[in-house]
C-alpha positions in Angstrom: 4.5 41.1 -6.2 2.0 38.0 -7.2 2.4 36.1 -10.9 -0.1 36.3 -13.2 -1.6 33.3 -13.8 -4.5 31.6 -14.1 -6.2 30.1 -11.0 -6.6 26.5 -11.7 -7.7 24.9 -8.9 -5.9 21.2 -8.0 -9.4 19.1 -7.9 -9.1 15.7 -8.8 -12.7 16.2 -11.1 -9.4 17.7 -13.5 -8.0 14.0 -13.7 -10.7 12.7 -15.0 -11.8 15.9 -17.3 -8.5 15.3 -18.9 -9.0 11.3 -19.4 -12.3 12.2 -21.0 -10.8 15.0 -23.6 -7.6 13.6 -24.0 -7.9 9.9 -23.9 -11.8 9.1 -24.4 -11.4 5.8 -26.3 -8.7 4.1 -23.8 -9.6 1.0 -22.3 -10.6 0.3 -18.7 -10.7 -3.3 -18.7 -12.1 -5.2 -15.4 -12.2 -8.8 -14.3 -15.6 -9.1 -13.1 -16.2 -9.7 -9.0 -19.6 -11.9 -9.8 -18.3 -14.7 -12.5 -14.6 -13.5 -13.0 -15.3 -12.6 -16.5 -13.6 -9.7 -18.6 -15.9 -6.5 -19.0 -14.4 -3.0 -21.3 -15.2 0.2 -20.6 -13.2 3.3 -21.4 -12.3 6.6 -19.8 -15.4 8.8 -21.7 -18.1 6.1 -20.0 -16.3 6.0 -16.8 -16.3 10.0 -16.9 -20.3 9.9 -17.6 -21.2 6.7 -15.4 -19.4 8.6 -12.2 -21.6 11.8 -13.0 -24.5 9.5 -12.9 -23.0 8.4 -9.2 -22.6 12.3 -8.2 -26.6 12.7 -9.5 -27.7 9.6 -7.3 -25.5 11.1 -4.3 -26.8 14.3 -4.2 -30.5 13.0 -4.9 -30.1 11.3 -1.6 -29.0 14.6 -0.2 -25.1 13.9 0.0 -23.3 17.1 0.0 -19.5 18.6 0.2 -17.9 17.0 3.1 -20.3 13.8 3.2 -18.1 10.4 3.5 -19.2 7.6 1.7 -17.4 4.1 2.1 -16.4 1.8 0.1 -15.9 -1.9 0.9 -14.4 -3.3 -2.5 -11.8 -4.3 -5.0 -10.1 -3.0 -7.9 -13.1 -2.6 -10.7 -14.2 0.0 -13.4 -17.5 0.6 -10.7 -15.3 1.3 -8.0 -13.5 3.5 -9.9 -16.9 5.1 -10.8 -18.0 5.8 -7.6 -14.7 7.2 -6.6 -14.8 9.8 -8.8 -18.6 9.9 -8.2 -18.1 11.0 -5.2 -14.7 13.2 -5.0 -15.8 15.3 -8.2 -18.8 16.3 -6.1 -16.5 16.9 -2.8 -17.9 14.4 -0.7 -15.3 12.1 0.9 -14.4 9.0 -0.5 -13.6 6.7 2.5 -11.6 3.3 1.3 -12.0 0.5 4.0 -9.8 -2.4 4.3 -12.0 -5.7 3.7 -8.7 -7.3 5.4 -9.6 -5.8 9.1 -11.8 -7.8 11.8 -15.3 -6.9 11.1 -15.3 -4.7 14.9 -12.5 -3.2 13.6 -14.1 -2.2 10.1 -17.7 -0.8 12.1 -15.2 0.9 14.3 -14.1 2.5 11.4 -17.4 3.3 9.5 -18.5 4.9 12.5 -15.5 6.9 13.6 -15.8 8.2 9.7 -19.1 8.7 10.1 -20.0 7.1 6.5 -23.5 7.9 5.3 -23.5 5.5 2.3 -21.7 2.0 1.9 -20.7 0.6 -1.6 -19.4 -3.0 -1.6 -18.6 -5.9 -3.7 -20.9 -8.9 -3.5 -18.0 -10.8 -1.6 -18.1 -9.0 1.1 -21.8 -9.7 1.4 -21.4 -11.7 4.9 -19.1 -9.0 6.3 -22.0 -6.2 5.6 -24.7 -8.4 7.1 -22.7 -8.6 10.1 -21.5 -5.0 10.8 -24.7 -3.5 9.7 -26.5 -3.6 13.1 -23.6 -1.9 14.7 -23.2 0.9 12.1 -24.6 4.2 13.5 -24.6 6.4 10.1 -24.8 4.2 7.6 -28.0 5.1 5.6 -28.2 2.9 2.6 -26.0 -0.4 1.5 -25.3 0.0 -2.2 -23.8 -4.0 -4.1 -20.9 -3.0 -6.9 -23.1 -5.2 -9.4 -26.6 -5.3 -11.3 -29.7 -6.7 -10.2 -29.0 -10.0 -11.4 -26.2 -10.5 -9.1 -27.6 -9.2 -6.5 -27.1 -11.6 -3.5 -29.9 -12.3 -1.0 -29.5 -10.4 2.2 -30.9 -9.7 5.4 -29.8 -6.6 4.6 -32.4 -4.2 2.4 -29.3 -3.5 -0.7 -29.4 -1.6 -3.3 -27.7 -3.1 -6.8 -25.4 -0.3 -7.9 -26.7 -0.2 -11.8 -30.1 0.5 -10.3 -28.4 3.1 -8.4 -27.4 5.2 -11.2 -30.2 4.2 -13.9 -31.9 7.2 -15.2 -29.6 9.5 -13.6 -27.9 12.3 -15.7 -24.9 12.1 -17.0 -24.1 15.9 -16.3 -23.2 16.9 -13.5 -21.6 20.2 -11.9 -18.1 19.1 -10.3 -15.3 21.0 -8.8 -16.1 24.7 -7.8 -14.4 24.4 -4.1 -11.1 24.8 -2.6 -8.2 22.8 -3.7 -7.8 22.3 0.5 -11.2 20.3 0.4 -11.0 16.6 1.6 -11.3 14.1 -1.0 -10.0 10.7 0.7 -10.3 9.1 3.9 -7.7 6.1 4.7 -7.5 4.5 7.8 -3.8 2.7 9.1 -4.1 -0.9 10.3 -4.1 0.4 14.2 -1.5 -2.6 14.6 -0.8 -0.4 18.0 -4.1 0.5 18.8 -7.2 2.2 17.3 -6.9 3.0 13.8 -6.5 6.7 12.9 -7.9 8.5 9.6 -5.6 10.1 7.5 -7.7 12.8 5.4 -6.6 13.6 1.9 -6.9 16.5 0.4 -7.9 17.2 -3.6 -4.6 19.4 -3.1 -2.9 16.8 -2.0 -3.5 13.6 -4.2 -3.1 15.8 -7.4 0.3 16.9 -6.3 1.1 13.3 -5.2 0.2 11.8 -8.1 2.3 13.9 -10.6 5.2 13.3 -7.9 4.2 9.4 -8.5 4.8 9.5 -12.0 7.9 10.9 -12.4 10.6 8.9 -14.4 12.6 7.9 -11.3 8.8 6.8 -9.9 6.1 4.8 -11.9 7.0 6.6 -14.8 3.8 5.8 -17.0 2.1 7.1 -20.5 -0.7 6.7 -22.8 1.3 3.8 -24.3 1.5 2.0 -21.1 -0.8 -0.8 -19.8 -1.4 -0.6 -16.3 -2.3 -3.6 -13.6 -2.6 -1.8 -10.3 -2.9 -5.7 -8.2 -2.4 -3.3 -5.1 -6.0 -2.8 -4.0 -7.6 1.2 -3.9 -8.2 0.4 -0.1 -4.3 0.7 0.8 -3.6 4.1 -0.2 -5.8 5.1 -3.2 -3.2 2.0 -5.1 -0.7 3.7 -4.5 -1.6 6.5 -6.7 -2.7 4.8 -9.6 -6.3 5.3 -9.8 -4.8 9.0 -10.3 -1.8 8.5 -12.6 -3.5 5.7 -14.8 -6.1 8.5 -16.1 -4.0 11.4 -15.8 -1.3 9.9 -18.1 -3.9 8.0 -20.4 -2.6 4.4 -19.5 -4.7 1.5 -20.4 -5.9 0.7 -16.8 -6.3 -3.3 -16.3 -8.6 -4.2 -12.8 -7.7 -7.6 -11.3 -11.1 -7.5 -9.1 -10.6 -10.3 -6.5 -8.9 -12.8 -8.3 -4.7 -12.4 -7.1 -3.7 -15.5 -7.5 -0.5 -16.5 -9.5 -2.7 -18.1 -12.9 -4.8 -15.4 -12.7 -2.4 -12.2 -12.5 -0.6 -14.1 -15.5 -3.7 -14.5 -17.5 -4.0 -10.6 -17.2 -0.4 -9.6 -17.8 -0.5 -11.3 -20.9 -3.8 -11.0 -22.6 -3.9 -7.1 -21.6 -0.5 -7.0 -22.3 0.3 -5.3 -19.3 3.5 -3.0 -19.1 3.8 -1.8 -15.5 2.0 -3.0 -12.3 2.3 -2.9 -8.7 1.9 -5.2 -5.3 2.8 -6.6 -2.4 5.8 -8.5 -2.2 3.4 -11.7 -1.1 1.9 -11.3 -4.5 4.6 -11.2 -6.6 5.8 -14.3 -4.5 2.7 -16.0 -5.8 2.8 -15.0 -9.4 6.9 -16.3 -9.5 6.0 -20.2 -8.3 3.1 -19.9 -10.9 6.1 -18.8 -13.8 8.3 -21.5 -12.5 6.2 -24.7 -12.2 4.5 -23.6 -15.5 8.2 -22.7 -17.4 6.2 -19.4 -18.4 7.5 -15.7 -18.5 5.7 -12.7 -18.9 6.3 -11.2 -22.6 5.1 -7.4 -22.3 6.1 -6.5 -18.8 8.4 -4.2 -18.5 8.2 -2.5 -15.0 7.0 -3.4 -11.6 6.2 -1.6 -8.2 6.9 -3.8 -4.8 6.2 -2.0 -1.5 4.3 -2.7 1.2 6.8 -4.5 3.1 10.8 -5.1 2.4 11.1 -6.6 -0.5 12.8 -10.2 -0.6 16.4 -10.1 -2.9 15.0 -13.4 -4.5 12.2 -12.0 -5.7 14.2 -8.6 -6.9 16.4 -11.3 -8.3 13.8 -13.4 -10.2 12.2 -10.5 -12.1 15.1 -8.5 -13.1 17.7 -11.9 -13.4 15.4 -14.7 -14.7 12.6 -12.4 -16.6 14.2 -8.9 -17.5 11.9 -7.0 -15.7 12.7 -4.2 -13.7 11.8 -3.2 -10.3 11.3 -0.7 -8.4 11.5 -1.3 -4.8 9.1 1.3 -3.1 8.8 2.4 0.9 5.4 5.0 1.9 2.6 5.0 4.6 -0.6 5.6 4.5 0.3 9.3 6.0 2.3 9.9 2.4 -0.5 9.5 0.1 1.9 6.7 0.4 4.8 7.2 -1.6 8.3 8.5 0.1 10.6 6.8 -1.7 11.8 4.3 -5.1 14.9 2.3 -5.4 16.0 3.8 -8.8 19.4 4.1 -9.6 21.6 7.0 -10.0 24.1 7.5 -12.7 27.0 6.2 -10.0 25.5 2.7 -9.5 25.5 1.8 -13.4 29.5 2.2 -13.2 28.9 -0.1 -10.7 29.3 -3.8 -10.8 25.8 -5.9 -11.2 25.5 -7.6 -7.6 26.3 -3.8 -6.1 23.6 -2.4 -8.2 21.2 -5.2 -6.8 22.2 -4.2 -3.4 21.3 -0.5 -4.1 18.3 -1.8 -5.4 17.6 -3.7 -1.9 17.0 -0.2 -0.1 13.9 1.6 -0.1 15.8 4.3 -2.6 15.5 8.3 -2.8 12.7 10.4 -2.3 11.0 12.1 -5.6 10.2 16.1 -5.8 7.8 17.1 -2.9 9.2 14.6 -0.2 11.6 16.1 2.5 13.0 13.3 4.9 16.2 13.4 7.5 17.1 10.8 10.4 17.6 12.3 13.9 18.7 10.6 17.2 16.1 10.9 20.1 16.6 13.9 21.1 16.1 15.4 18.1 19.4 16.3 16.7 20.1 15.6 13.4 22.3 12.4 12.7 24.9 12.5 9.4 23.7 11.4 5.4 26.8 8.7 5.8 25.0 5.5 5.5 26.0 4.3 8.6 24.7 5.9 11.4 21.4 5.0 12.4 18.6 7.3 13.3 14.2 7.7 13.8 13.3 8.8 10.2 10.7 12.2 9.8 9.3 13.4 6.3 7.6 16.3 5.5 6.1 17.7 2.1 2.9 19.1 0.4 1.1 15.3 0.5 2.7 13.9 4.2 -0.5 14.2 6.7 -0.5 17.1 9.1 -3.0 16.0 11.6 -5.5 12.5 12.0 -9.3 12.8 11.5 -10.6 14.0 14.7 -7.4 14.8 15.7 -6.6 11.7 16.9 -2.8 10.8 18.1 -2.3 14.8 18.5 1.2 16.0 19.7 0.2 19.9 20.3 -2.5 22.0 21.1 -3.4 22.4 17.1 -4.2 18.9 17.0 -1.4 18.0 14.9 0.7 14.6 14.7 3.8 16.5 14.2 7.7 16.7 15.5 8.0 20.2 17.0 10.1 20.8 14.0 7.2 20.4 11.7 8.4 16.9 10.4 5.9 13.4 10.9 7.8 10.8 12.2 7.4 7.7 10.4 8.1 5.5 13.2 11.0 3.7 11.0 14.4 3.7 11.7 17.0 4.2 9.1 20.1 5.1 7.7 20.4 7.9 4.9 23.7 7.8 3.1 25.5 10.2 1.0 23.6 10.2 -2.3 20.4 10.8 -0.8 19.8 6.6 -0.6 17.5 5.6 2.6 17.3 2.2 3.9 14.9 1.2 6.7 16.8 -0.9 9.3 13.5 -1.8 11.0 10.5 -0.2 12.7 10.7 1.5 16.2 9.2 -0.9 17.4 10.5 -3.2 16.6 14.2 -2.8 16.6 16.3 -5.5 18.5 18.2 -3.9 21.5 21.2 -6.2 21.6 23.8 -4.9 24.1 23.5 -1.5 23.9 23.7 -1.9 19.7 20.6 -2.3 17.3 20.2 -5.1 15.4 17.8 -5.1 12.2 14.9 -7.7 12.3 14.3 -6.7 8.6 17.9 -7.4 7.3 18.2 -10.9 9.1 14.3 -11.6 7.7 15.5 -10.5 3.4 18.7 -12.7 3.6 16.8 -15.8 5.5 13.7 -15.5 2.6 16.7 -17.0 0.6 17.6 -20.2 2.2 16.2 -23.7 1.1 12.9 -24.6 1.8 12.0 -20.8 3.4 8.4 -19.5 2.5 8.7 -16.7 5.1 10.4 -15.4 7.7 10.5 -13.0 10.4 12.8 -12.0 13.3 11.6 -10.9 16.9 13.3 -9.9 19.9 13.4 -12.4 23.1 14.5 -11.2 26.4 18.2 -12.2 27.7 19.1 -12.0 30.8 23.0 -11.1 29.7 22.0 -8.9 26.3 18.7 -8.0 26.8 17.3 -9.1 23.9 18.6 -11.5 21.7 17.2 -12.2 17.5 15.1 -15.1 17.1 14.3 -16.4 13.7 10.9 -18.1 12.4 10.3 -20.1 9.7 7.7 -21.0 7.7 8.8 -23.6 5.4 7.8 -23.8 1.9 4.8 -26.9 1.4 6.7 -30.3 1.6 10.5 -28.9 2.2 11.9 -29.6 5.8 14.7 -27.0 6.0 16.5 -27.0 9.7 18.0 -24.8 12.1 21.5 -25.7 11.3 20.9 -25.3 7.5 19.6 -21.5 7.9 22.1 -20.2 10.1 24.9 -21.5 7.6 22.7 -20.3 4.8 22.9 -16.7 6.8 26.4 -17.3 7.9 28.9 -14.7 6.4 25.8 -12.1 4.8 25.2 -11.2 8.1 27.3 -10.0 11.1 28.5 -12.5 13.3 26.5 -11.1 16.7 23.5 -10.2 14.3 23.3 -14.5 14.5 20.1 -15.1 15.7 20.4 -17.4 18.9 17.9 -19.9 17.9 15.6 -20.6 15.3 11.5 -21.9 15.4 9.4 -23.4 13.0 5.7 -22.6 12.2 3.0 -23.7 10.2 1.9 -20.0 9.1 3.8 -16.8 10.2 0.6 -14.5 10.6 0.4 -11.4 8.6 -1.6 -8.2 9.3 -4.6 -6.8 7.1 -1.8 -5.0 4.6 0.2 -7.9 4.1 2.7 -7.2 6.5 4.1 -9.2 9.1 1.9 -9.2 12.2 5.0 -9.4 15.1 2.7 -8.0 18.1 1.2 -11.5 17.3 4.2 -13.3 17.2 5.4 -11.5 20.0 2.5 -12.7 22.1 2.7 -16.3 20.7 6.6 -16.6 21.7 6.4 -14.3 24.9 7.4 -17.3 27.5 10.4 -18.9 24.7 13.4 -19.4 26.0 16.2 -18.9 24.0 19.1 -22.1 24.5 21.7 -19.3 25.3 20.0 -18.1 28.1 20.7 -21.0 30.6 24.2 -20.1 29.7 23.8 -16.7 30.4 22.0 -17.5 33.6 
């Protein structure tokens, strides 16, 4: 027997139906990528602007399935042509400016884009993939004709685009299953491979985003999504922000410390999200400037581990709480928040910050469970260590093109019909999961693991320490053995000695890292993230001083 109901199609045109019935007059305000100025829009001329992008789509014959890229920042256009374009049921394709321009034509091709929106800044990075893009039939500038940049490139200025162009437009009308998004990893380990959203998909994940134990937002919240709607649709928030009614506040490309505070307190921003290299940024700004942030109430850190003296400055120093978040781009990306459960408040304060320290429980819709290689599921006891696999209604099922394809069906998937995440992690008994490090880069000590990412959080708070990051280095007696690299903070000269008695006693005494190396700049990858295939390669010949010992 079948319910009843309604069929009611999960689209995402329904997110932005209901910001234009329910919330019309809310404010999308954007700082502007040409002259960093403040511009206001509001949901009801988003709603009718992005039908104008659907009309100028279709009129150069785009149809359902189509992708269309964009090369851009967080602004009220892009948001425009995102819906423009996913209402419609062409794909929206989000390419990350951060990439090598090979990598990024790679991309465009592999996806196959027929139209290219971009911000003005990226101006020289168009002009130099253009000749190598195979599919790419017109180059559309986020920005009016005044703007428009010179080019060797014919461009199109985005409010010519759209001017004269209907602001009704037919949207929705196919399957809930149709692709909506197209987001390529980083390909830190090779090509990049496309994970394809579904309208199914990102509806689901975004109600999953907001629960309470998530982002948690509402019509009276103020939202500053810093991270950018090329890494992951912003983690959700280009879908919550309208779904909820939020006030939606768009940095554009200005992420610098002054700037994000000049936002958080003009908009009076409530809840916003980043990278921990951000937030790092915005705290230096609050302490050299004795400032604090007066209306913010809640932020998002993923991307990476987050550091515990940035966990401790917001919640200890400014009263703001956070919520430590881990997801991939295969997650839509959320998998899991560091809320607290009901046990952890009868808890003392420092334990409740080291709860907070773990990448937390998964919300409603996300399955996970850690198994040793063979498959076999390993114990919920906190302890035990083990590869970690998710599953649920918004985890990817298979790459575009079937790319990295495990079975016949084309699918990236465990025979048990999990994804591994290529993480390992502990899960202990409340459901809590902690990422110990990636596959990959796990240190082998002896037969036992040691976790890079553990050594790297404690290390972040020693004098002097801007970054760090922990690689393995072969030993001929342990096989591999942790070494530690520092970048220092500008104009502080911390030492080897002071960091390993800054780590002595939070860390176990063979988890010591044998030696410790100083650079200028600890290289990061185009999310943010730590780039250790680079380091890997720069410090392939060290020698460790324990291995002569060893020897």
């Amino acid at each position: 027997m079948l319910g009843l109901m309604q069929n009611w199609p999960l689209t995402v045109d329904r997110i932005l139906e209901h910001a234009n019935n329910a919330f019309p007059h809310r404010e999308v305000v954007t700082r502007a990528v040409e002259d960093g100025q403040l511009r206001t829009t509001t949901y009801a001329a988003v709603y009718r602007r992005a039908k104008q992008v659907t009309n100028a789509l279709r009129e150069r014959s785009v149809t359902v399935g189509d992708r269309i890229a964009t090369l851009a920042w967080n602004t009220d256009r892009h948001l425009e042509a995102w819906y423009g374009t996913m209402c419609m049921g062409a794909v929206l394709h989000t390419v990350n400016p951060r990439l090598f321009p090979e990598q990024i034509a790679w991309i465009i091709n592999h996806a196959e884009d027929k139209i290219l929106f971009f911000d003005t800044t990226f101006t020289q990075i168009v002009e130099k993939i253009a000749p190598l893009l195979k599919t790419v039939q017109l180059y559309v500038a986020l920005t009016d004709r005044e703007h428009l940049p010179q080019s060797s490139v014919p461009i199109v200025a985005y409010e010519d685009f759209i001017a004269g162009q209907s602001e009704e437009a037919q949207w929705g009308g196919f399957d809930e299953n149709t692709a909506c998004g197209l987001c390529y990893t980083s390909g830190t380990t090779g090509d990049p491979k496309g994970v394809l959203y579904s309208h199914r998909s990102n509806v689901i994940h975004a109600m999953a985003a907001n629960q309470t134990d998530v982002f948690g937002c509402g019509a009276k919240d103020v939202v500053l999504p810093i991270v950018p709607m090329f890494h992951a649709n912003a983690w959700a928030i280009a879908f919550v922000a309208p779904m909820c009614g939020s006030k939606l506040v768009m940095p554009g490309a200005k992420l610098d410390g002054p700037s994000v505070y000049e936002l958080l307190e003009g908009q009076k921003v409530t809840f916003t999200a980043a990278v921990p290299t951000v937030w790092q940024g915005l705290l230096g700004f609050l302490r050299e400037n004795n400032s604090k942030p007066t209306t913010l109430k809640r932020v998002a850190i993923g991307g990476s581990a987050i550091p515990e003296t940035v966990l401790r400055a917001f919640e200890e120093d400014y009263g703001v709480e956070v919520i430590h978040a881990w997801g991939m781009t295969e997650m839509s990306p959320i998998g899991t928040t560091g809320k607290l459960l009901p046990d952890h408040y009868e808890q003392d304060h420092e334990s409740q910050i080291k709860a907070k320290m773990k990448q937390g429980r998964t919300p409603f819709t996300v399955e996970m469970k850690i198994v040793d290689d063979d498959g076999k599921r390993i114990a919920h006891d906190g302890k035990a260590f083990g590869r970690l696999l998710v599953r649920g209604p918004s985890v990817a099922r298979a790459y575009f093109k079937n790319a990295g394809a495990k079975n016949e069906r084309g699918e990236c998937l465990e025979t048990c019909g999990y994804f591994d995440t290529g993480d390992v992690a502990t899960i202990d008994p409340l459901g809590i999961m902690q990422i110990t490090d990636r596959a990959k880069d796990v240190i082998k000590s002896g037969g036992e693991w040691i976790s890079s990412i553990d050594i790297e959080n404690f290390a972040m708070g020693a004098e002097g320490v801007a970054n760090a990051a922990v690689i393995g280095v072969a030993h001929p007696k342990w096989d591999e053995r942790p070494l530690l690299i520092i970048q220092p903070k500008p104009g502080a000269s911390p030492t080897k000695e002071s960091v390993l008695k800054f780590l002595d006693g939070k860390i176990a005494k063979w988890w010591t890292p044998d030696d410790v190396a100083f650079v200028e700049l600890i290289p990061l990858g185009a999310t943010g993230k730590i780039n250790k295939l680079a380091l890997r390669e720069q410090f392939k010949d060290y020698k460790l001083p324990t291995t002569k010992a060893a020897e």
